[in-house]
Biopython code that builds the backbone (N, CA, C, O; Angstrom):
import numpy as np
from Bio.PDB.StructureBuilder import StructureBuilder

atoms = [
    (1, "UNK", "N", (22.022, -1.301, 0.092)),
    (1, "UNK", "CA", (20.732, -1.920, -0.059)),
    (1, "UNK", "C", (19.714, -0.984, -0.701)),
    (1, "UNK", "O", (18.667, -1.415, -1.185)),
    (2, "UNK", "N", (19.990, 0.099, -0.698)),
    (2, "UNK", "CA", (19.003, 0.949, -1.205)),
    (2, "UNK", "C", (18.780, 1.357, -2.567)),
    (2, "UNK", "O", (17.933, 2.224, -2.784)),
    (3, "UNK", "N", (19.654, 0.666, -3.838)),
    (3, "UNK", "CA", (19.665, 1.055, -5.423)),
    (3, "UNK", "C", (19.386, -0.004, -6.292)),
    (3, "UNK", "O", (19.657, -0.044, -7.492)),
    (4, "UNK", "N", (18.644, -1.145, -5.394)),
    (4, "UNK", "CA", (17.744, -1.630, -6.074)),
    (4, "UNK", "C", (16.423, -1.654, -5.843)),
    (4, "UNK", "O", (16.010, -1.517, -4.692)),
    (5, "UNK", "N", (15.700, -1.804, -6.741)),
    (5, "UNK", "CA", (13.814, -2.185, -6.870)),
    (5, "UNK", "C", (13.269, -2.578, -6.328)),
    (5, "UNK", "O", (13.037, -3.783, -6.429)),
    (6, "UNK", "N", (12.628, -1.687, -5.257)),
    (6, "UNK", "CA", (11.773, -2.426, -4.867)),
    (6, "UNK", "C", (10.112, -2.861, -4.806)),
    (6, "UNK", "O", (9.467, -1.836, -5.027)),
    (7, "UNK", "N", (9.518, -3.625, -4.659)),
    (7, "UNK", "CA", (8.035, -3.818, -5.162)),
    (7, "UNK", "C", (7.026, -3.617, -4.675)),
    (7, "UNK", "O", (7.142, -2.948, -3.649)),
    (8, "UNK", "N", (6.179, -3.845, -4.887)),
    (8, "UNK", "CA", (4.638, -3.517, -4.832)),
    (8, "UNK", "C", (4.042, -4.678, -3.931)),
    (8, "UNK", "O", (4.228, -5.876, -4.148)),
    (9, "UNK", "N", (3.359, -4.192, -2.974)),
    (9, "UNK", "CA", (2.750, -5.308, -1.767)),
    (9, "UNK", "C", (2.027, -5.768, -1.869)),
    (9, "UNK", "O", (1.874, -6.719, -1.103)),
    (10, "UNK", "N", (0.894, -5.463, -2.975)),
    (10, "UNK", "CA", (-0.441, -5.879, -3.263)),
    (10, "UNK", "C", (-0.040, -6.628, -4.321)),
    (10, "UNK", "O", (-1.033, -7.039, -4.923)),
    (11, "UNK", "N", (0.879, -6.952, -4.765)),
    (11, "UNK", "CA", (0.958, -8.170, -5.904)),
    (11, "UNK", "C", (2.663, -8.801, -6.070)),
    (11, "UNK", "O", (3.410, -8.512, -5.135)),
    (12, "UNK", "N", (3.097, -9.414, -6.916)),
    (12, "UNK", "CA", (4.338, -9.684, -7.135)),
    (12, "UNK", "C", (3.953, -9.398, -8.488)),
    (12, "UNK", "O", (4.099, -10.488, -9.040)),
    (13, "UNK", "N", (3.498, -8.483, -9.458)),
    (13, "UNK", "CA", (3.539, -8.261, -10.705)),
    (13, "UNK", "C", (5.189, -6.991, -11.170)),
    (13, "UNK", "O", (5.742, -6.495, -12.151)),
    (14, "UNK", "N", (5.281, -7.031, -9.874)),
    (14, "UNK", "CA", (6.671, -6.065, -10.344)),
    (14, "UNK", "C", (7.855, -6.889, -11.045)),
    (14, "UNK", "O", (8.738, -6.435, -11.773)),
    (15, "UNK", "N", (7.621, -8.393, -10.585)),
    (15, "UNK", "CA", (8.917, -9.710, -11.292)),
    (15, "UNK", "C", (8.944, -9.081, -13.126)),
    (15, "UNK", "O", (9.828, -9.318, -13.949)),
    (16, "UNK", "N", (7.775, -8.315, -13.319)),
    (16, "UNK", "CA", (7.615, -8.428, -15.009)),
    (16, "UNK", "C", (8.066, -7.372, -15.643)),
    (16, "UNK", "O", (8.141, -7.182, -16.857)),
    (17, "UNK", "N", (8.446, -6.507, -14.523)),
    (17, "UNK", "CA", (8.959, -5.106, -14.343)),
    (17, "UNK", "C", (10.378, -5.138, -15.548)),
    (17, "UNK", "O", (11.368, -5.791, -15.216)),
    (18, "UNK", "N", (10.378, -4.489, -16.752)),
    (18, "UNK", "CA", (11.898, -4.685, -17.845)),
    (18, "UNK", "C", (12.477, -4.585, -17.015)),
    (18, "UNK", "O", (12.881, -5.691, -16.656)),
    (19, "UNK", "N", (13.031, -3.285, -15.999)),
    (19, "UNK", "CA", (14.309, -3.081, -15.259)),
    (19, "UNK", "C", (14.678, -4.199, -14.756)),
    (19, "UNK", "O", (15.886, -4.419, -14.846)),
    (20, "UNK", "N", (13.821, -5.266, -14.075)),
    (20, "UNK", "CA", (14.068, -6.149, -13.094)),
    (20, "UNK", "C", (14.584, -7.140, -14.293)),
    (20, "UNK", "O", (15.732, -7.562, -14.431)),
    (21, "UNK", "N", (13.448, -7.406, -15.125)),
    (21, "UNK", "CA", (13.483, -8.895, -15.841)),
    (21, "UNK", "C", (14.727, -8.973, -16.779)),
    (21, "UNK", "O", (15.150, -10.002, -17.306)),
    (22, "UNK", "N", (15.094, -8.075, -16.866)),
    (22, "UNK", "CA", (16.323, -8.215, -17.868)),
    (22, "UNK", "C", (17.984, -8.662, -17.072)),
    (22, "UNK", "O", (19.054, -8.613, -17.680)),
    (23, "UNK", "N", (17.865, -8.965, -16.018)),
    (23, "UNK", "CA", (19.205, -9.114, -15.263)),
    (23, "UNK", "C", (18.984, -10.336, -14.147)),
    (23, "UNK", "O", (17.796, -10.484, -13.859)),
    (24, "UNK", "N", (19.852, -11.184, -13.506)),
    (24, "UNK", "CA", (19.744, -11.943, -12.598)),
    (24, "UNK", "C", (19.385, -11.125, -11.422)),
    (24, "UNK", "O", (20.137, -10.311, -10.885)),
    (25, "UNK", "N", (17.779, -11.495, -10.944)),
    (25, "UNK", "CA", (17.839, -10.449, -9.426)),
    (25, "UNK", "C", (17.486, -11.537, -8.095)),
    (25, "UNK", "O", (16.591, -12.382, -8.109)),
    (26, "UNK", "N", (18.251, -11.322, -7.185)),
    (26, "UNK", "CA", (17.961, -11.755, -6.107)),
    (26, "UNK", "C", (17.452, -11.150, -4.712)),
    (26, "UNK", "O", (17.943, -10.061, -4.414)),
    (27, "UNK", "N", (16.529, -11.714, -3.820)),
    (27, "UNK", "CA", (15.638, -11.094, -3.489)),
    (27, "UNK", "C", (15.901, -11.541, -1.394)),
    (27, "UNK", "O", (15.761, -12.672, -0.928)),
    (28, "UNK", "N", (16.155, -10.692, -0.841)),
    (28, "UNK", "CA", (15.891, -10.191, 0.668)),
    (28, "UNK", "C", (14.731, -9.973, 0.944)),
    (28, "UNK", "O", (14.201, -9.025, 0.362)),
    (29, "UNK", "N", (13.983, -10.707, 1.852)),
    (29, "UNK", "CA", (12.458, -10.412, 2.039)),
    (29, "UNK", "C", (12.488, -10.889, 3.503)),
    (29, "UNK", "O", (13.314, -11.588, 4.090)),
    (30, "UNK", "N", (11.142, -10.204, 3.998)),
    (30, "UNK", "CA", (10.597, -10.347, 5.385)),
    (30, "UNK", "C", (9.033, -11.008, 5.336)),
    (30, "UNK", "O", (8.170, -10.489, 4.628)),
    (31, "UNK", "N", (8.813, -11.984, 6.008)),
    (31, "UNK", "CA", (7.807, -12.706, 6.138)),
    (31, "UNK", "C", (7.232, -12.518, 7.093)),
    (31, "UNK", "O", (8.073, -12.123, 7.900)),
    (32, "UNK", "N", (5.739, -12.563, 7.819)),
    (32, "UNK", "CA", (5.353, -12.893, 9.276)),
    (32, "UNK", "C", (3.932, -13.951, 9.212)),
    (32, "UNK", "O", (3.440, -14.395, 8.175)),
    (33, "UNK", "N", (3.553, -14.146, 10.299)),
    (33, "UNK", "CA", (2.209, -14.437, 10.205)),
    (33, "UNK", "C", (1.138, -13.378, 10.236)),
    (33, "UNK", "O", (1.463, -12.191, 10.200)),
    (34, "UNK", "N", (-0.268, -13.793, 10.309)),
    (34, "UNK", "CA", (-1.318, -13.526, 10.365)),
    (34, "UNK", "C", (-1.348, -12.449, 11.307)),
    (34, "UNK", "O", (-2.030, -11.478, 10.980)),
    (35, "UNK", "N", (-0.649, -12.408, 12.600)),
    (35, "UNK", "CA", (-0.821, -11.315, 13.535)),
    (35, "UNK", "C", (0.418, -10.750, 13.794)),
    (35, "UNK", "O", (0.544, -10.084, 14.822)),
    (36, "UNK", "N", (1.455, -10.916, 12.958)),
    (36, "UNK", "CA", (2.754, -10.195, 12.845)),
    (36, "UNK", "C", (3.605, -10.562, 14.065)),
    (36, "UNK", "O", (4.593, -9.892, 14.363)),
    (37, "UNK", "N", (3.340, -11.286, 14.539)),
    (37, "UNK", "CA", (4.448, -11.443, 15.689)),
    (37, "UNK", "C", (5.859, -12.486, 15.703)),
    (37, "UNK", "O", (6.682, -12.703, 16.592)),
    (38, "UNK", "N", (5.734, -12.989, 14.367)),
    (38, "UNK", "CA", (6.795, -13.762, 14.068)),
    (38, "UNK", "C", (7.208, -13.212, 12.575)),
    (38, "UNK", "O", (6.426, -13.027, 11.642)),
    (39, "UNK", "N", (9.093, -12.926, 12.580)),
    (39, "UNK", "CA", (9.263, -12.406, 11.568)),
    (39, "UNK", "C", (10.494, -13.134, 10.660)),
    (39, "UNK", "O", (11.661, -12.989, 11.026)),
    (40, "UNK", "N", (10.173, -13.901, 9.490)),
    (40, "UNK", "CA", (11.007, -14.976, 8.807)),
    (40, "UNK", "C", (11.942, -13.813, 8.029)),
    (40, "UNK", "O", (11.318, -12.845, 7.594)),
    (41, "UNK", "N", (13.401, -13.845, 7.827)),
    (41, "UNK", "CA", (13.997, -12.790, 6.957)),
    (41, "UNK", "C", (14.558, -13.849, 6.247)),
    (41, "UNK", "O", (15.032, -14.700, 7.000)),
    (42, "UNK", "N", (14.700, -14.161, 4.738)),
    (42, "UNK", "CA", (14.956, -15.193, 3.706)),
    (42, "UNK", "C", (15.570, -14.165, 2.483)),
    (42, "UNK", "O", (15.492, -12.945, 2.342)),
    (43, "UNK", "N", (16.184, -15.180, 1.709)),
    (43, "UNK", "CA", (16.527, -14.722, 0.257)),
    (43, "UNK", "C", (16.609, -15.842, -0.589)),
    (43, "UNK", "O", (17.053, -16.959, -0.327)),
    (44, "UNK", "N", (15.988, -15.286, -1.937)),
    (44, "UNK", "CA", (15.654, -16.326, -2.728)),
    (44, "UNK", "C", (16.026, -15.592, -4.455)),
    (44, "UNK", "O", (16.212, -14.388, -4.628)),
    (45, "UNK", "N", (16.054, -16.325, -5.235)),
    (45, "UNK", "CA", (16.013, -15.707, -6.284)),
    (45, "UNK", "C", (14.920, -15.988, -7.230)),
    (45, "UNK", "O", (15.089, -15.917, -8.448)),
    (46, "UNK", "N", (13.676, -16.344, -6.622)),
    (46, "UNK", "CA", (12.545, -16.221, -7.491)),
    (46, "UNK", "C", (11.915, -15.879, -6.405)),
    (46, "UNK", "O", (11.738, -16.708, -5.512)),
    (47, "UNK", "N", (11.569, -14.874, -6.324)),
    (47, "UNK", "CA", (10.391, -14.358, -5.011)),
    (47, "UNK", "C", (9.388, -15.156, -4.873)),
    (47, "UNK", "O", (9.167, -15.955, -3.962)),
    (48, "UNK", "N", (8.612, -14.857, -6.062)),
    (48, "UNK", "CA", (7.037, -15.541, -6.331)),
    (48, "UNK", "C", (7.302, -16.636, -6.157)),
    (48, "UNK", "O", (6.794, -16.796, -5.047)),
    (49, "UNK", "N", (7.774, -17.657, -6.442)),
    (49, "UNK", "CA", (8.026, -19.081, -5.788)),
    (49, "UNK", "C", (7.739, -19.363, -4.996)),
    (49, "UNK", "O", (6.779, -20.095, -4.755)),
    (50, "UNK", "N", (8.870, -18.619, -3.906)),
    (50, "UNK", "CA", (9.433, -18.724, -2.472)),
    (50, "UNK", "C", (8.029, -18.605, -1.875)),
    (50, "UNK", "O", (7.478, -19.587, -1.377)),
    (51, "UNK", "N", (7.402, -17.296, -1.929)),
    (51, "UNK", "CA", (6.161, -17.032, -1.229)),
    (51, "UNK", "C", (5.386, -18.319, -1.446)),
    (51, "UNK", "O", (4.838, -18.882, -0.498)),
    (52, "UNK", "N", (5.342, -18.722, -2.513)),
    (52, "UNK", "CA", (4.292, -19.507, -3.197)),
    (52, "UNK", "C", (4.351, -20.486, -2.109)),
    (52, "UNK", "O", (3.293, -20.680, -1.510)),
    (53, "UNK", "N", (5.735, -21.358, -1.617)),
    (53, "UNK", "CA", (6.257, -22.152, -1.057)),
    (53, "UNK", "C", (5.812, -21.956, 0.074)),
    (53, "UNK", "O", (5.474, -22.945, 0.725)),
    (54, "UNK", "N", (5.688, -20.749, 0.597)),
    (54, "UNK", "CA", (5.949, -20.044, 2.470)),
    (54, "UNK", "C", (4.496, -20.793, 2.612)),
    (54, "UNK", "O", (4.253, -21.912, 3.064)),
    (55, "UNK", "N", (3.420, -19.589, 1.959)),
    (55, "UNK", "CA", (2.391, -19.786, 1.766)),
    (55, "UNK", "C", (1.944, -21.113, 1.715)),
    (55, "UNK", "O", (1.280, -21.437, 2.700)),
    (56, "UNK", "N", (2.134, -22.116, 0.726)),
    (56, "UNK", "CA", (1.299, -23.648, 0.688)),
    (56, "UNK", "C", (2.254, -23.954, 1.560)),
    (56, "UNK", "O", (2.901, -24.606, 0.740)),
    (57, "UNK", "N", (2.769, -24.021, 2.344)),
    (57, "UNK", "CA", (3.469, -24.568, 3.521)),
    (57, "UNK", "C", (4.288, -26.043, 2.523)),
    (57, "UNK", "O", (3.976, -27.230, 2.611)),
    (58, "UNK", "N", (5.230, -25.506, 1.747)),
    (58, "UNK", "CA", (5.184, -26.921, 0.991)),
    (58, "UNK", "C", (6.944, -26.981, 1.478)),
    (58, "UNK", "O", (7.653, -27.728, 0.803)),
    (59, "UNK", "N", (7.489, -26.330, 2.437)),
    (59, "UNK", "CA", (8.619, -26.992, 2.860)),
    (59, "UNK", "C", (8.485, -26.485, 4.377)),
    (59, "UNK", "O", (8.250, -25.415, 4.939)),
    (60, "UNK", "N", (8.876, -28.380, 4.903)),
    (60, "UNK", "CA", (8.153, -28.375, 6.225)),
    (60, "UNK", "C", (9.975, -27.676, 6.919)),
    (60, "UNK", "O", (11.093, -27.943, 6.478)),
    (61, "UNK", "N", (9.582, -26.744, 8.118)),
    (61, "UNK", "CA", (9.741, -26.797, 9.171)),
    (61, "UNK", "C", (9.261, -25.218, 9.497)),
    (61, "UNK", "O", (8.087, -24.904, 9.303)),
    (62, "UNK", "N", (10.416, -24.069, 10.095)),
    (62, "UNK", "CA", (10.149, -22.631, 11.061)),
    (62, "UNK", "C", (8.520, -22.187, 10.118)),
    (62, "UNK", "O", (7.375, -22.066, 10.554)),
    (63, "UNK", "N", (9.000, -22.057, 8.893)),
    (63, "UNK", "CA", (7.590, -20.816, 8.590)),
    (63, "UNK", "C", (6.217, -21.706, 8.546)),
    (63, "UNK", "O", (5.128, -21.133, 8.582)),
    (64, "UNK", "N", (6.336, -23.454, 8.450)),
    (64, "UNK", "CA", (5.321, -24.273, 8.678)),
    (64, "UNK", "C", (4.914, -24.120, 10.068)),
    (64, "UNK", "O", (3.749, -23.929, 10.417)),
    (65, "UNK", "N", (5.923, -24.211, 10.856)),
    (65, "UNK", "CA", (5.478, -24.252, 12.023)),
    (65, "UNK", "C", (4.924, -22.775, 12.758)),
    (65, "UNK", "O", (4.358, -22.780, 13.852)),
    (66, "UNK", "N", (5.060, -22.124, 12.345)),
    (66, "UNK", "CA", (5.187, -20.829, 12.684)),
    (66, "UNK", "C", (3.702, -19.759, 11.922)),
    (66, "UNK", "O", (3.140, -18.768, 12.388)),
    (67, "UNK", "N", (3.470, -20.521, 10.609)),
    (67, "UNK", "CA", (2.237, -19.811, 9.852)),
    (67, "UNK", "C", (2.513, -18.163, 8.921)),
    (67, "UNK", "O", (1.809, -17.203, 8.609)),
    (68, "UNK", "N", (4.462, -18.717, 8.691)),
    (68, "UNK", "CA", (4.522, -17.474, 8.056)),
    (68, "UNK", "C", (3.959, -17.697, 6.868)),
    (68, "UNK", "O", (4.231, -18.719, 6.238)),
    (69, "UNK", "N", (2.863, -16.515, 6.280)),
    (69, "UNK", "CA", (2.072, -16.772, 5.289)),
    (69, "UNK", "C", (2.134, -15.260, 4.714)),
    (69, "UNK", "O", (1.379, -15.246, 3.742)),
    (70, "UNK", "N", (2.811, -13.762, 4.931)),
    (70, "UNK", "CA", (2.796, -13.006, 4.763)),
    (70, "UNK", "C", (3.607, -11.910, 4.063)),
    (70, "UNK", "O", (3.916, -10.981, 4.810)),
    (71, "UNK", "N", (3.977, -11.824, 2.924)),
    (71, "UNK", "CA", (5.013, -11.191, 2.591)),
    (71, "UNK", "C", (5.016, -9.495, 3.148)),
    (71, "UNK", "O", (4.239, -8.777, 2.518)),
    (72, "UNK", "N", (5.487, -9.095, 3.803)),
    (72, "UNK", "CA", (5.826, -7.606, 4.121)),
    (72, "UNK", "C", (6.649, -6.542, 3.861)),
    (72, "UNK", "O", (6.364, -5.355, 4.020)),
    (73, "UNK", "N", (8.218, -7.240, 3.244)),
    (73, "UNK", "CA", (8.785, -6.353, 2.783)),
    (73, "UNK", "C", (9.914, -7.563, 1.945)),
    (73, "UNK", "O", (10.097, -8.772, 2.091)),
    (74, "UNK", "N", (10.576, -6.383, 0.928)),
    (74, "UNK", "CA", (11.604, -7.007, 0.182)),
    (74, "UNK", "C", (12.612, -6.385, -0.403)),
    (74, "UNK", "O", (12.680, -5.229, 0.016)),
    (75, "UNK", "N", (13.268, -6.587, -1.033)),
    (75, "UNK", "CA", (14.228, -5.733, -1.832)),
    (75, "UNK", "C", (15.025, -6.499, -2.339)),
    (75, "UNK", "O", (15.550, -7.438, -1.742)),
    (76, "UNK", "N", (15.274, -6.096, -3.877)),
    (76, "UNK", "CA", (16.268, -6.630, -5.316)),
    (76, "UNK", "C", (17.202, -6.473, -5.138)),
    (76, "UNK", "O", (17.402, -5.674, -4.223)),
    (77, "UNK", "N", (18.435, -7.061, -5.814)),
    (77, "UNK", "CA", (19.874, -7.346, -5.556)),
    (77, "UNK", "C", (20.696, -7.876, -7.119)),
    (77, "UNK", "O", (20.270, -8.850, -7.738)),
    (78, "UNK", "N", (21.444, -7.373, -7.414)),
    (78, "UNK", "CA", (21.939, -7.937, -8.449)),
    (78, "UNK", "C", (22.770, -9.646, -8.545)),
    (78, "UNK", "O", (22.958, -10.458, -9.451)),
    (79, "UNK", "N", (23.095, -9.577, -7.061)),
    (79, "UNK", "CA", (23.925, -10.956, -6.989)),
    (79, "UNK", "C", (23.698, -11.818, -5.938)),
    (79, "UNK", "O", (23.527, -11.286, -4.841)),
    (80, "UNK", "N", (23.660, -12.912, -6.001)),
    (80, "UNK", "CA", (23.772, -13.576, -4.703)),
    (80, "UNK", "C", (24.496, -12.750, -3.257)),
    (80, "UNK", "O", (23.921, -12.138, -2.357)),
    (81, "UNK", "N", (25.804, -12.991, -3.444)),
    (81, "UNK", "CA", (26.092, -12.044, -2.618)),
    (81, "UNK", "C", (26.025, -11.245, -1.873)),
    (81, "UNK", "O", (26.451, -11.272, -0.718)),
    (82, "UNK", "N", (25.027, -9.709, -2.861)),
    (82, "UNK", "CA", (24.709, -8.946, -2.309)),
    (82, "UNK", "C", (23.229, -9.392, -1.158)),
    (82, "UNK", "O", (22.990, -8.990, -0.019)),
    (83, "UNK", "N", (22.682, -10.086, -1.791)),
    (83, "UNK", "CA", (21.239, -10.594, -1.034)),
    (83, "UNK", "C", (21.739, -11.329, 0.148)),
    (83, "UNK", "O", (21.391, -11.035, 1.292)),
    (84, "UNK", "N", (22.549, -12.278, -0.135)),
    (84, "UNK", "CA", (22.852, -12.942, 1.468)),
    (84, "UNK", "C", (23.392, -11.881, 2.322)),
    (84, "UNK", "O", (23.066, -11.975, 3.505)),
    (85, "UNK", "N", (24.119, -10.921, 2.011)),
    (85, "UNK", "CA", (24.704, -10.194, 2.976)),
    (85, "UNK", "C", (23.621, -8.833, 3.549)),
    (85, "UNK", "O", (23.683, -8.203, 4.605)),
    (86, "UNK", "N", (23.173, -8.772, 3.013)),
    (86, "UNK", "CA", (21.626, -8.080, 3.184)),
    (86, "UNK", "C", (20.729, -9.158, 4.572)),
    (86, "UNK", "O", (20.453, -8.860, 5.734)),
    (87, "UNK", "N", (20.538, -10.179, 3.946)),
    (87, "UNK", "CA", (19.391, -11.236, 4.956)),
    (87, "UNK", "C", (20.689, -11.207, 6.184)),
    (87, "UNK", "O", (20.376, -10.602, 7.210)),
    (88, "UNK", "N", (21.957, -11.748, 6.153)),
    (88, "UNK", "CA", (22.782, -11.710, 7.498)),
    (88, "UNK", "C", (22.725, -10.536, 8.339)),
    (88, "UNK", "O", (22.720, -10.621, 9.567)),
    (89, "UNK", "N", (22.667, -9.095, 7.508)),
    (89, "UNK", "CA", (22.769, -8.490, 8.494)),
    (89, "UNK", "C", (21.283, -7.895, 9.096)),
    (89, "UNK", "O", (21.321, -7.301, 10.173)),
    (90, "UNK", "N", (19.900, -8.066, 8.353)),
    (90, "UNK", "CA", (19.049, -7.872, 8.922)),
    (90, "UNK", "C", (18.454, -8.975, 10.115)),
    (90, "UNK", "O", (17.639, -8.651, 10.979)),
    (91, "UNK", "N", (18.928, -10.066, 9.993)),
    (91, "UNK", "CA", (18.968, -11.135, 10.733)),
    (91, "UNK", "C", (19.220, -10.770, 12.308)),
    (91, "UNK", "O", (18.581, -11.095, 13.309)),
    (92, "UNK", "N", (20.772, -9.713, 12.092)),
    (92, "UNK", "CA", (20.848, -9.847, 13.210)),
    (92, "UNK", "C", (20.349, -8.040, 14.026)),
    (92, "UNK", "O", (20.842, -7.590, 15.060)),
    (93, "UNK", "N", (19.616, -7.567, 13.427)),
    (93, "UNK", "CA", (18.942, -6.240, 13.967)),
    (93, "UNK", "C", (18.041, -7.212, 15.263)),
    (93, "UNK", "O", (17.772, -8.394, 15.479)),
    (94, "UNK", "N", (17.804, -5.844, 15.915)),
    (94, "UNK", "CA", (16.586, -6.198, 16.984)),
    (94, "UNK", "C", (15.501, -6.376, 16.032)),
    (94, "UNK", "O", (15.599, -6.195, 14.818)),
    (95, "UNK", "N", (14.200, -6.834, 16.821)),
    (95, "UNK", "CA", (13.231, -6.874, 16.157)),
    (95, "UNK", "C", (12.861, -5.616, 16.081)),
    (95, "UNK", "O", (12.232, -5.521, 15.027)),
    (96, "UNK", "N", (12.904, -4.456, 16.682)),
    (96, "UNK", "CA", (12.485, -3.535, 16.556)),
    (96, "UNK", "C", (13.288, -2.383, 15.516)),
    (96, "UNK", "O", (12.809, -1.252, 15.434)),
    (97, "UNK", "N", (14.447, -2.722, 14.789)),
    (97, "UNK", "CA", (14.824, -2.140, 13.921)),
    (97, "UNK", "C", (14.565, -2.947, 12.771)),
    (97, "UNK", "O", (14.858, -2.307, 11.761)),
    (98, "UNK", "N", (14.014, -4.417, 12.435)),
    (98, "UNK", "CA", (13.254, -4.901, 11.174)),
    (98, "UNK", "C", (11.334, -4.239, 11.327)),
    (98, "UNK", "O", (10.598, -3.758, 10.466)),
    (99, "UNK", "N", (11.191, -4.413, 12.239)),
    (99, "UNK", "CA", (9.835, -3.690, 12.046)),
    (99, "UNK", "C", (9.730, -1.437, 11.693)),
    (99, "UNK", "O", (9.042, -0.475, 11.351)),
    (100, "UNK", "N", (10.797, -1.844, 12.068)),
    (100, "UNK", "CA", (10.845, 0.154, 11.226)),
    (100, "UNK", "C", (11.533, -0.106, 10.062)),
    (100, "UNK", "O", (11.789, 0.972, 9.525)),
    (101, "UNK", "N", (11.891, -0.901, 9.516)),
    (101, "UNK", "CA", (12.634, -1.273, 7.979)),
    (101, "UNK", "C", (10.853, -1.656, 7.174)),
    (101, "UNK", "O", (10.287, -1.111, 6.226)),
    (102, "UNK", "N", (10.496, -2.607, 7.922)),
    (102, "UNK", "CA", (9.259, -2.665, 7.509)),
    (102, "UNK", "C", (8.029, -1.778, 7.114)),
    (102, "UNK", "O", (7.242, -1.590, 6.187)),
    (103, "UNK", "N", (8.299, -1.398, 8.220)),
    (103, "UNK", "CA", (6.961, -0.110, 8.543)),
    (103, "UNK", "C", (6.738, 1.690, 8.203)),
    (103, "UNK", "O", (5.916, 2.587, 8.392)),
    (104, "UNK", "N", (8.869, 1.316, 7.224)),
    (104, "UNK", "CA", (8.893, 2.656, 6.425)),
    (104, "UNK", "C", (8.391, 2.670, 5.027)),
    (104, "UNK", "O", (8.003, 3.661, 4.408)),
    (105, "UNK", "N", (8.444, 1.548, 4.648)),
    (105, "UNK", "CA", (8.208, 0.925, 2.881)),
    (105, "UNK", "C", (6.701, 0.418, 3.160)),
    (105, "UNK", "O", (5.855, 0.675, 2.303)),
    (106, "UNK", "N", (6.386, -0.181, 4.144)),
    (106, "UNK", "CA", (4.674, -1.242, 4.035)),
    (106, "UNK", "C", (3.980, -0.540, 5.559)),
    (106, "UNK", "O", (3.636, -1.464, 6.296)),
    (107, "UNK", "N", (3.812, 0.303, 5.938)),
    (107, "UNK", "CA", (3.325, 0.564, 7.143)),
    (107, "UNK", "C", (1.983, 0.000, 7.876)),
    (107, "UNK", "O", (1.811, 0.000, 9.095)),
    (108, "UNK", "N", (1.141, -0.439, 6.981)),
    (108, "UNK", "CA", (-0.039, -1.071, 7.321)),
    (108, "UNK", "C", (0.387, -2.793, 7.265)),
    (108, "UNK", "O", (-0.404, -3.522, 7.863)),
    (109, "UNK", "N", (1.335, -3.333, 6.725)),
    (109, "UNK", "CA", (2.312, -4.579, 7.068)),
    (109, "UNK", "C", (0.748, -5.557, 5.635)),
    (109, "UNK", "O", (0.171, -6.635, 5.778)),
    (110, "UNK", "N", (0.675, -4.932, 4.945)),
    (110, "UNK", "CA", (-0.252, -5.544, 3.374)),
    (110, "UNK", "C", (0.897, -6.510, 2.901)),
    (110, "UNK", "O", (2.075, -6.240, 2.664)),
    (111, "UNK", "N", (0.280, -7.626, 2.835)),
    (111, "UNK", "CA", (1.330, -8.772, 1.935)),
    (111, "UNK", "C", (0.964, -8.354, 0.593)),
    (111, "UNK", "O", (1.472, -8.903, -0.385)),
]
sb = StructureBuilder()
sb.init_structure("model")
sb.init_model(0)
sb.init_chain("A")
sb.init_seg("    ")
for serial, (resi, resn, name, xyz) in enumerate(atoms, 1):
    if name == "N":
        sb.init_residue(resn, " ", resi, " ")
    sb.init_atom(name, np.array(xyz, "f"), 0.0, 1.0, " ", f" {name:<3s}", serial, name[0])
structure = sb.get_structure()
């Protein structure tokens, strides 16, 4: 998980990034709400979308119901593959080993 790209918290302008844009990348990310106590782990292959989606709550159910509105952490992947097997196994960490995955890359938890 660690030899691909990862981005910038204060924006998704890294998608425009050559390294990235020139190859199929798929994307492992961590979501929460407003006061961090709920934590969505997803993969998508258009980030900015996905958020876009989390955010306008435009597919109903967990992160609607839940108010995940926060992107916190992520990381690039060359293949499907590699990204699902990434989200399975952070899935199944404690919460307290996704919040130090988190809190080594985004420590102030900035979407």
């Amino acid at each position: 998980m660690d030899n691909m790209p990862r981005g910038s918290f204060t924006s998704l302008s890294f998608v425009q990034d050559d390294s990235i844009e020139k190859m199929s990348t798929y994307f492992t990310y961590i979501m929460t709400n407003k006061y961090n106590t709920v934590l969505y782990v997803g993969v998508t292959n258009n980030l900015e979308r996905r958020v876009f989606e989390h955010k306008s709550k435009i597919v109903k159910g967990f992160t609607e119901k839940y108010n995940i509105n926060k992107l916190v952490w992520f990381q690039a992947f060359n293949s499907p593959e590699e990204a699902i097997a990434a989200e399975k196994k952070i899935k199944g960490w404690t919460r307290s080993k996704k919040i130090a995955l988190i809190e080594k890359e985004n420590p102030n938890w900035k979407d």
